[in-house]
VOGU-3710 file (C-alpha; in Angstrom, 3 decimals, decimal comma):
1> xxxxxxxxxx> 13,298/-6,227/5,650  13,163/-5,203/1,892  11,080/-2,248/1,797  8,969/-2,414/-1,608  9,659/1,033/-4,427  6,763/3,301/-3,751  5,503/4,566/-7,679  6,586/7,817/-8,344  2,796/9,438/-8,530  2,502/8,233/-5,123
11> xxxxxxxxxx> 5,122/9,848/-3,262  4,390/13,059/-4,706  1,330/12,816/-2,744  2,771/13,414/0,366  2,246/15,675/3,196  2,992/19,235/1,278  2,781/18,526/-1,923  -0,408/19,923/-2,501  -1,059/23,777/-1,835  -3,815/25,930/-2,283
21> xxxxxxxxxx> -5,194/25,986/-5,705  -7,911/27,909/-7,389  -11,338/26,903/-9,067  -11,336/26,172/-11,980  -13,515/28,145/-14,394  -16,869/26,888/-15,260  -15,810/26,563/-19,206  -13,966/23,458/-17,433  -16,727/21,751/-15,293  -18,116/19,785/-18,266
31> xxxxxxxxxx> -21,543/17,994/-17,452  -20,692/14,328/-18,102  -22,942/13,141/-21,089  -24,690/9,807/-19,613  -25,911/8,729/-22,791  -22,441/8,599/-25,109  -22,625/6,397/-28,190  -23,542/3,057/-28,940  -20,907/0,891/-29,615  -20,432/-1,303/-32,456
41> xxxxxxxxxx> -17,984/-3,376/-34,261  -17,859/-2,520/-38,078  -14,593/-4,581/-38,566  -12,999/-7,549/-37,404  -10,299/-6,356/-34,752  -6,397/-7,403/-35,190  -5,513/-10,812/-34,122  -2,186/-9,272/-33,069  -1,323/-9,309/-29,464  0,860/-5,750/-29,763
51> xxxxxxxxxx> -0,594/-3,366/-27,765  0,371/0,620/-28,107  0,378/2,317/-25,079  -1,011/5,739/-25,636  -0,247/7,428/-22,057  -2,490/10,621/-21,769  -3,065/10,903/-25,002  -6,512/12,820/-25,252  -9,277/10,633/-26,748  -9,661/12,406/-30,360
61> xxxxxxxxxx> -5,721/12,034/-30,614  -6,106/8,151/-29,623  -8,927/7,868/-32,205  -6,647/9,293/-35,100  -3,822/7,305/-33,954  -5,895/4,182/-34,175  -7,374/5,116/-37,932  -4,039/6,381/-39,637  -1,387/4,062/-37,661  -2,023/1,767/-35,021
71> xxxxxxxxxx> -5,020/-0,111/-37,524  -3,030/-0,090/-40,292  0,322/-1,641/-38,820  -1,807/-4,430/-36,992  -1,504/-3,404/-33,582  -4,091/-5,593/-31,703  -4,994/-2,973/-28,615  -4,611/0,654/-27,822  -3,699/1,335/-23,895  -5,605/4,517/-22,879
81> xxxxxxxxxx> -4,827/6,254/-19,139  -7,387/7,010/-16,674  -11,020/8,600/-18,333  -12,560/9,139/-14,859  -13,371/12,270/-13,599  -10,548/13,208/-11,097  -9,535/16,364/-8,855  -8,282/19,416/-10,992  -5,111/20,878/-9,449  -4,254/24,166/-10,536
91> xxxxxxxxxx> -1,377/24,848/-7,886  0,852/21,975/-6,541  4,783/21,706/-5,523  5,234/20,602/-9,474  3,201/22,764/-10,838  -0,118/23,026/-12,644  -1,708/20,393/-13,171  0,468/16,827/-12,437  0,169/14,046/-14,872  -0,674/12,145/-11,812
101> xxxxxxxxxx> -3,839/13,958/-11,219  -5,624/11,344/-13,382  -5,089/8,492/-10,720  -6,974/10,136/-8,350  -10,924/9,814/-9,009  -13,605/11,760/-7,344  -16,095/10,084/-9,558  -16,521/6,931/-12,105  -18,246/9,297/-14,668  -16,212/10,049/-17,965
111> xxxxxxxxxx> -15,404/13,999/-18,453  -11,992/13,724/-17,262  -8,938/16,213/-18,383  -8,709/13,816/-21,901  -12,403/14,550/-23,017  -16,125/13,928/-22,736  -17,857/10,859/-21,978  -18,978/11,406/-26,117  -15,252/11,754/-27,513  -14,549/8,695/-25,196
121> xxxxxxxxxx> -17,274/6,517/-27,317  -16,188/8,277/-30,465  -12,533/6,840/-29,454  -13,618/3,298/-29,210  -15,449/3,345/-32,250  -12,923/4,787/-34,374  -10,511/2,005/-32,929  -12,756/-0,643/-33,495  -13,200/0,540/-37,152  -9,605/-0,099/-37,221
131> xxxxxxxxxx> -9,491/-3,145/-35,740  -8,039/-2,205/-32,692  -8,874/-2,959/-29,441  -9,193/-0,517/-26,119  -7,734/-1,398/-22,743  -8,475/1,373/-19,845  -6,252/2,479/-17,095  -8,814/1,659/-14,411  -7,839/2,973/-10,773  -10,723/0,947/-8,716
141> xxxxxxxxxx> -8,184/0,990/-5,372  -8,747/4,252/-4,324  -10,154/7,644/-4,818  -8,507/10,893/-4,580  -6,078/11,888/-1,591  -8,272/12,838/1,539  -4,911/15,265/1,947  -5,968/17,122/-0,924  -6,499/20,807/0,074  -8,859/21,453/-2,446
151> xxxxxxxxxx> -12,043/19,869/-4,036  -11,847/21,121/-7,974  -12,387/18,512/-10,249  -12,567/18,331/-14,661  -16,356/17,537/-14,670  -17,598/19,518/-11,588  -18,846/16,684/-9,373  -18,234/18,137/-5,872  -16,084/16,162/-2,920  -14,964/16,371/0,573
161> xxxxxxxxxx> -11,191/14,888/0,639  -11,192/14,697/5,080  -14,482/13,583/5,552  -14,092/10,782/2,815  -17,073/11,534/0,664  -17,610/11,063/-2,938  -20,764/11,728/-3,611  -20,947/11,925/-7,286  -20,281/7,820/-6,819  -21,588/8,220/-4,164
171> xxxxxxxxxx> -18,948/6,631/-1,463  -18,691/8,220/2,349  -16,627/7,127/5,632  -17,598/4,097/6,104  -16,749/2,733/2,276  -13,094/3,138/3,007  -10,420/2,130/4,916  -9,343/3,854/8,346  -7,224/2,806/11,080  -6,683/-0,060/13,245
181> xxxxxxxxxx> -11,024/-0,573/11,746  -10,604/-4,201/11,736  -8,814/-4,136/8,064  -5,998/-1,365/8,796  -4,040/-2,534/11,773  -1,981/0,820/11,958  -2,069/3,741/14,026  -1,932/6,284/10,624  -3,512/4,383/8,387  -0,392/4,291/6,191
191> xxxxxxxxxx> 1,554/1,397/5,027  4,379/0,614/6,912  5,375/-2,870/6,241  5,575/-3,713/2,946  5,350/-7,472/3,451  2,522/-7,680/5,036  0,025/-8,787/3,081  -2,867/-7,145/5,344  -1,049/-3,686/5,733  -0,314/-3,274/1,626
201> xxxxxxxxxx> -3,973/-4,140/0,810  -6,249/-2,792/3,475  -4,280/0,381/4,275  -3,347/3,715/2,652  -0,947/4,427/-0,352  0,441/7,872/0,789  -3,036/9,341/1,761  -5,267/8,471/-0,976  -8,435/7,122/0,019  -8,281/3,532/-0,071
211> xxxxxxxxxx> -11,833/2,183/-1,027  -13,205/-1,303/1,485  -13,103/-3,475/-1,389  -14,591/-6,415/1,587  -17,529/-4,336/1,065  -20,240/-5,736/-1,309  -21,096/-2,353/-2,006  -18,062/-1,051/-3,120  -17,506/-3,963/-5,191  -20,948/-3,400/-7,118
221> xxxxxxxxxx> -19,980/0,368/-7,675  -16,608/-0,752/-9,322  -18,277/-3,513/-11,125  -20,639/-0,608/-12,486  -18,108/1,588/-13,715  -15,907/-0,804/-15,397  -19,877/-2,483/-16,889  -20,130/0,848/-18,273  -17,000/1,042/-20,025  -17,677/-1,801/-21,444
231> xxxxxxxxxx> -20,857/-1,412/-22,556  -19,579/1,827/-24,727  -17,198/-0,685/-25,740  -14,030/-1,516/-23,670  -12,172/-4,736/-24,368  -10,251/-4,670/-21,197  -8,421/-3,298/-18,258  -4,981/-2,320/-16,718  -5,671/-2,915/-12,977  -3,614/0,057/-11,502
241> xxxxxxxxxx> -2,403/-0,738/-7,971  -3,641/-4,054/-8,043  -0,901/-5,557/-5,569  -2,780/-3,537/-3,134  -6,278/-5,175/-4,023  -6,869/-8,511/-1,923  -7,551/-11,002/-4,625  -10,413/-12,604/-3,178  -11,753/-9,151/-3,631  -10,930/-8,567/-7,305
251> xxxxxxxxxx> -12,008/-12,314/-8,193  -15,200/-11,304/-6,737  -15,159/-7,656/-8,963  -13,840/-9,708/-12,016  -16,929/-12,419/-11,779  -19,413/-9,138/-12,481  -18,200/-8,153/-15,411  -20,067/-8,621/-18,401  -18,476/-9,803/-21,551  -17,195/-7,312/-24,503
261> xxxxxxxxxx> -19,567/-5,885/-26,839  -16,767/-6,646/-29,696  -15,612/-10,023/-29,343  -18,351/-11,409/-26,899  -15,681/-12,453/-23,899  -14,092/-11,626/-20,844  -12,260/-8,251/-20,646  -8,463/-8,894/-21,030  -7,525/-8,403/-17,604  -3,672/-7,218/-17,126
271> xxxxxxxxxx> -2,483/-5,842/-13,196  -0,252/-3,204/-11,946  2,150/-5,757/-9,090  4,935/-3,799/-8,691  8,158/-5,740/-7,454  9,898/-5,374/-4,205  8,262/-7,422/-1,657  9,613/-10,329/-0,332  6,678/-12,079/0,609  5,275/-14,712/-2,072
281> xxxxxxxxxx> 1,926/-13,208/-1,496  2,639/-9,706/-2,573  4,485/-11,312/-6,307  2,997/-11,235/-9,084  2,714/-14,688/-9,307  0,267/-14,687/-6,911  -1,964/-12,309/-9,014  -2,240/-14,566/-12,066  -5,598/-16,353/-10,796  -7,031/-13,324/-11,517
291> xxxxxxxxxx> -5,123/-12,063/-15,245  -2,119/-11,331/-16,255  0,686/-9,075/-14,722  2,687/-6,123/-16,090  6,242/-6,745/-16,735  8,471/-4,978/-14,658  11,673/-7,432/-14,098  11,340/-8,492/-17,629  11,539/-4,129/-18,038  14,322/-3,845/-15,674
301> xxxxxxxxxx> 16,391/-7,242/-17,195  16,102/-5,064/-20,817  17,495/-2,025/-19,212  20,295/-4,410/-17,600  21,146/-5,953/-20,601  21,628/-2,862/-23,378  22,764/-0,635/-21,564  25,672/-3,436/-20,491  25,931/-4,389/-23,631  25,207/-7,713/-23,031
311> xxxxxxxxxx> 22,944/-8,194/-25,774  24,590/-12,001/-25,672  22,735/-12,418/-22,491  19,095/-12,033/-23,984  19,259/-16,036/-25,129  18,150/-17,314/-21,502  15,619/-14,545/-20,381  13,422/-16,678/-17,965  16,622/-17,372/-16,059  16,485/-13,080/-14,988
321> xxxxxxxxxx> 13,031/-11,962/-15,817  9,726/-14,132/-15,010  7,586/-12,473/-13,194  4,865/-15,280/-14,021  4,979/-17,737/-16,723  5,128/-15,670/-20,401  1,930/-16,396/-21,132  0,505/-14,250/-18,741  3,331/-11,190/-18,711  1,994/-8,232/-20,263
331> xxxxxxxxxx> 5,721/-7,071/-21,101  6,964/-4,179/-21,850  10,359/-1,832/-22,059  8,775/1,224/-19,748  5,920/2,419/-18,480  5,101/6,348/-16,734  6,038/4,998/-13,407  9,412/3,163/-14,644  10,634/5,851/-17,220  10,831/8,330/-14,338
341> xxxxxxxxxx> 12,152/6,514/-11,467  14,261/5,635/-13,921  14,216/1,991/-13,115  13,865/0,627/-16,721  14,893/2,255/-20,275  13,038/5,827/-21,344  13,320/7,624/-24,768  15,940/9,603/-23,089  18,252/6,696/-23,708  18,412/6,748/-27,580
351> xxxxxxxxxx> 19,319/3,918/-29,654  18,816/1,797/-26,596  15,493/2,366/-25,984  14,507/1,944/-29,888  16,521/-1,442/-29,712  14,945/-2,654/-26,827  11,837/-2,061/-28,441  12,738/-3,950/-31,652  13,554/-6,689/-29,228  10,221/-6,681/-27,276
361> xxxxxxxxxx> 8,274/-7,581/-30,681  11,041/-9,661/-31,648  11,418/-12,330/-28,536  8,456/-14,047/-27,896  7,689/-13,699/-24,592  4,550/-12,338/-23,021  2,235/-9,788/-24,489  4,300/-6,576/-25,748  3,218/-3,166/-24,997  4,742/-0,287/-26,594
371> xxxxxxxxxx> 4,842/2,867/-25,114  4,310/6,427/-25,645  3,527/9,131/-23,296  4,815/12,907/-23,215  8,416/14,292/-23,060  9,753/15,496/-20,041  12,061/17,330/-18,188  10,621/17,044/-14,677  9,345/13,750/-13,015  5,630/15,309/-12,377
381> xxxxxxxxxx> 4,995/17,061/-15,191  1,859/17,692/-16,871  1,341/16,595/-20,007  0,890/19,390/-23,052  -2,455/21,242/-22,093  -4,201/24,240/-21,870  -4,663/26,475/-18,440  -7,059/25,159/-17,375  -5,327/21,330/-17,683  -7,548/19,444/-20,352
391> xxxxxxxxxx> -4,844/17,550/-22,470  -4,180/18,557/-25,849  -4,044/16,933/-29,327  -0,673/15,115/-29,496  1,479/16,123/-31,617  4,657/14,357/-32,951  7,063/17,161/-33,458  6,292/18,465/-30,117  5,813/17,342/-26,550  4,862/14,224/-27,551
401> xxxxxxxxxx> 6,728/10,717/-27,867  5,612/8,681/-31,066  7,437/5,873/-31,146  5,218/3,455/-31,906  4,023/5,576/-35,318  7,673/5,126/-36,656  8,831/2,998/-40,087  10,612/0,371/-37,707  8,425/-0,524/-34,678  5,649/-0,836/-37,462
411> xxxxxxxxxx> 7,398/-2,781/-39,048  8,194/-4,890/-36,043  4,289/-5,167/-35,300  4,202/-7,010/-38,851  7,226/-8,741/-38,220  5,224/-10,404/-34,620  2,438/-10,810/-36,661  4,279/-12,695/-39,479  6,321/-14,944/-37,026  3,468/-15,539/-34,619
421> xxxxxxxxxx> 3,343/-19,021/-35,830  6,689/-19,495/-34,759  6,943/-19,493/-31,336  10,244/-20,296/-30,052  13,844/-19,070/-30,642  15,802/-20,690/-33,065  19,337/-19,851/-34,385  20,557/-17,424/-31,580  23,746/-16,316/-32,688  25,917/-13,896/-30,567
431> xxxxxxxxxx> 28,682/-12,368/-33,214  29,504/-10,052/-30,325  29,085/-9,030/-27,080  26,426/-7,077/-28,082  25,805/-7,643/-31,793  23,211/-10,665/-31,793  20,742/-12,581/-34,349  17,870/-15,153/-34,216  15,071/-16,600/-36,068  11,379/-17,379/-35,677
441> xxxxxxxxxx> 11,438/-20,870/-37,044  11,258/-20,128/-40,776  8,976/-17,292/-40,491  11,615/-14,408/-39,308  14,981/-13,646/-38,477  16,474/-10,460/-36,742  19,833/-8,739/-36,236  20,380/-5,966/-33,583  23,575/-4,078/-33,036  24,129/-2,693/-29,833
451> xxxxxxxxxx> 27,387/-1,279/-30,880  28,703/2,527/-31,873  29,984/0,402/-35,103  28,016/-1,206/-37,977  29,103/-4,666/-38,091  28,878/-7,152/-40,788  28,589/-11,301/-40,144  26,443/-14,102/-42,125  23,849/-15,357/-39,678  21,630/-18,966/-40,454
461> xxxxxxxxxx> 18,183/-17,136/-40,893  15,753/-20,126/-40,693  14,115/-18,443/-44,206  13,881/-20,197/-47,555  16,154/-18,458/-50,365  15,375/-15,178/-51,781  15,317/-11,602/-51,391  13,769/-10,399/-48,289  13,042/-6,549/-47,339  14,546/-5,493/-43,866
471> xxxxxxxxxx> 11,274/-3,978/-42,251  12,856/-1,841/-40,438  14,014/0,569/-43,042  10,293/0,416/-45,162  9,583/-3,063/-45,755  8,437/-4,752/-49,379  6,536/-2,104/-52,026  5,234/-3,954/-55,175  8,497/-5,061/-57,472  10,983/-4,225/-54,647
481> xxxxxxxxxx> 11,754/-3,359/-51,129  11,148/0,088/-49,775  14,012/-0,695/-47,286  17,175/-2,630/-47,447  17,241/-5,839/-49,292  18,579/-8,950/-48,220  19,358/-11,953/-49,642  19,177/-15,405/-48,599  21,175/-18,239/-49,914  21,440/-21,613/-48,574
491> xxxxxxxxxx> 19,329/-20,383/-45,431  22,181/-18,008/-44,767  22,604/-14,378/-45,409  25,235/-11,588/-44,759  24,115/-8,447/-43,270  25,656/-5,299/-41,847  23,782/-4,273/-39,303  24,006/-0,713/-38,580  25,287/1,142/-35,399  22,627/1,044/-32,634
501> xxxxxxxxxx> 20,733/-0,187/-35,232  18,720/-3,583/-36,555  17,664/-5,521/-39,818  14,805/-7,397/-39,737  12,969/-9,685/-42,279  10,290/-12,454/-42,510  8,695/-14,604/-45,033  5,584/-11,695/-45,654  8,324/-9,483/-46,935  9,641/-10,505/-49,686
511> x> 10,454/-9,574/-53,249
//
């Protein structure tokens, strides 16, 4: 029997991880403001489907992010982790004050370790203004561990982890899952079998409290919380642990949603189904009624492929990576989970993971997230804060990863953009191993070079003649090219592309 991975933030929940920790001073118990702001949509957002995942950023960081790069560049959607409140721990086996503290609610209101309820609303709006969208991290499966050996929290809402009570919510016993209840056929309450279907969705993930999502009630309090995000403007949701949701259950969460305040329409909907299991009901292809899925094989057939160097390999991707049909992959290269366990590409690998990046935009399959988070050097790590854990502002030449703020993945977002028209792959040439080119119709063509050597080869671009401006050097300034130039004669052009490196043009960049 195939055992399915366990996420990393999950298994350092278990027994002994946690010790005694101290409370937190009340500087740090923030009241959560229930008014916030009104939202409003003062521009019309991105039609891009590039999303920039902004992993515990704090909310005024993810609000300048949107205004000076992600509106600008054309990202369509920001990615923002967890805002609910959540337990505060100031003393674990990895230190102060876990990055994985923020999947593990005591409460659905919004002073959390990344800000106030007020910066949250100020965040949306100053996205919106930008054009950008906001997706939340939304961890509606469970609450925090009933393991945990103390009851601090970032907005001071009290909690009792072994008698299962929430009240802040308010949830108690009987809104969660116990065992062998009549849901949890298991003597510890713990998931055992990974295959069964029953087990991974009505019984514990390493001791956190797993809510009775059966329960009409607990359905209406999720319902509220997510109504509330997006009534201060939300556009959609990243379902974490959503394999471990029945369906039924989320269908019946989903159909109580009300419609965005931005674009009048269902959230975007995109779920957490880690691989592993065997059993067709635990895929993510089961999942898709109910919205897209992340892209974790498509992740893991990346890592495969450039770190191989087998770039030659990326012309038949659906034969290695489907989780689902494209249409409804959320893709990506990594996410917090994956760049730890080490199961897909990180910023630790270099000119691999920048290339893989370049790729991501470049193919056209699924819905690309790029990711940033924090730099690390241990796997539970708290992001850059102060001592008392609230995250703070990111900054780029420290602690922080900013990869999607760089010259070439912008560019790349207006590359997408420019070739979304386009939407196969024409003119796949492999000049190496791991040296390849290909072309959005006659929108945009792309070299990437794998390679420790620059290496120089005339590709069929697709593009009319001309001089085109490789955006991923600077892309086209008025009366010339900010980056390389390339020309384009008789549809064909010669180009070095550089060591670990890639050229890129389309028809919007030209001189």
């Amino acid at each position: 029997m195939q055992r399915a991975r366990v996420p990393r933030r999950l298994s350092l929940l278990a027994a002994g991880a946690l010790t005694l920790g101290v409370t937190a001073p009340a500087a740090a118990l923030l009241p959560d403001d229930t008014a916030g702001a009104a939202p409003h949509t003062a521009a019309p957002l991105n039609s891009s489907d590039v999303t920039a995942n902004l992993w515990e950023w704090n909310w005024p960081s993810v609000a300048d992010a949107c205004t000076d790069h992600l509106g600008p560049a054309g990202y369509g959607a920001v990615q923002v982790a967890p805002p609910a409140e959540s337990v505060s721990l100031a003393d674990t086996s990895e230190g102060a004050h876990p990055w994985w503290e923020v999947y593990q609610p005591v409460s659905y209101g919004l002073t959390s370790r990344l800000g106030t309820r007020a910066e949250f609303a100020a965040m949306v709006t100053a996205c919106h203004d930008a054009g950008v969208r906001v997706y939340v991290d939304a961890v509606i499966n469970h609450m925090a561990g009933h393991n945990n050996t103390v009851n601090t929290t970032y907005g001071g809402s009290a909690f009792d982890p072994p008698g299962f009570s929430y009240p802040a919510v308010p949830y108690g016993y009987g809104d969660f899952h116990h065992a062998n209840d009549g849901y949890c056929d298991d003597d510890d309450a713990g998931i055992d079998d990974w295959n069964d279907k029953s087990e991974v969705q009505n019984c514990e993930l390493v001791a956190l409290s797993d809510l009775k999502t059966q329960s009409g009630y607990v359905r209406g309090e999720i319902a509220g919380y997510l109504n509330d995000l997006i009534g201060l403007g939300v556009d959609g949701f990243r379902v974490d642990a959503a394999k471990h949701i029945d369906q039924n259950d989320f269908a019946a969460i989903k159909g109580a949603l009300n419609d965005t305040t931005a674009e009048g329409k269902p959230p975007y909907i995109a779920q957490e189904v880690f691989p592993g299991a065997s059993n067709p009901e635990l895929q993510a292809a089961a999942f898709t009624s109910n919205g897209d899925v992340l892209g974790f094989a498509y992740a893991m057939g990346i890592k495969t492929q450039f770190q191989n160097g087998t770039l030659s390999n990326l012309s038949g991707i659906p034969s290695w990576s489907l989780e689902a049909d494209g249409s409804q992959t959320y893709a990506m290269v990594t996410n917090h989970d994956t760049e730890r366990d080490g199961s897909t590409l990180s910023y630790k690998n270099g000119s691999d993971y920048t290339l893989a990046n370049y790729f991501l935009l470049a193919y056209p399959y699924g819905k690309p997230a790029v990711f940033d988070g924090f730099t690390w050097s241990s796997k539970g790590q708290s992001p850059p804060a102060d001592a008392r854990g609230f995250v703070t502002g990111a900054n780029c030449s420290s602690g922080w990863q900013c990869i999607t703020r760089s010259t070439g993945i912008k560019g790349m977002v207006g590359w997408r953009n420019a070739t979304a028209s386009a939407t196969t792959v024409s003119n796949f040439e492999a000049t190496a191993g791991d040296v390849i080119g290909f072309s959005r119709g006659s929108r945009g063509w792309i070299g990437l070079n794998g390679s420790s050597s620059p290496s120089t080869a005339s590709y069929t671009t697709g593009l009319a003649d001309g001089v085109y401006c490789d955006v991923i050097t600077g892309g086209a300034r008025p009366g010339g090219c900010e980056g390389t130039a390339v020309t384009v004669s008789g549809g064909t052009a010669t180009v070095t592309v550089p060591a670990g490196g890639a050229v890129a043009i389309h028809a919007g960049a030209s001189r």
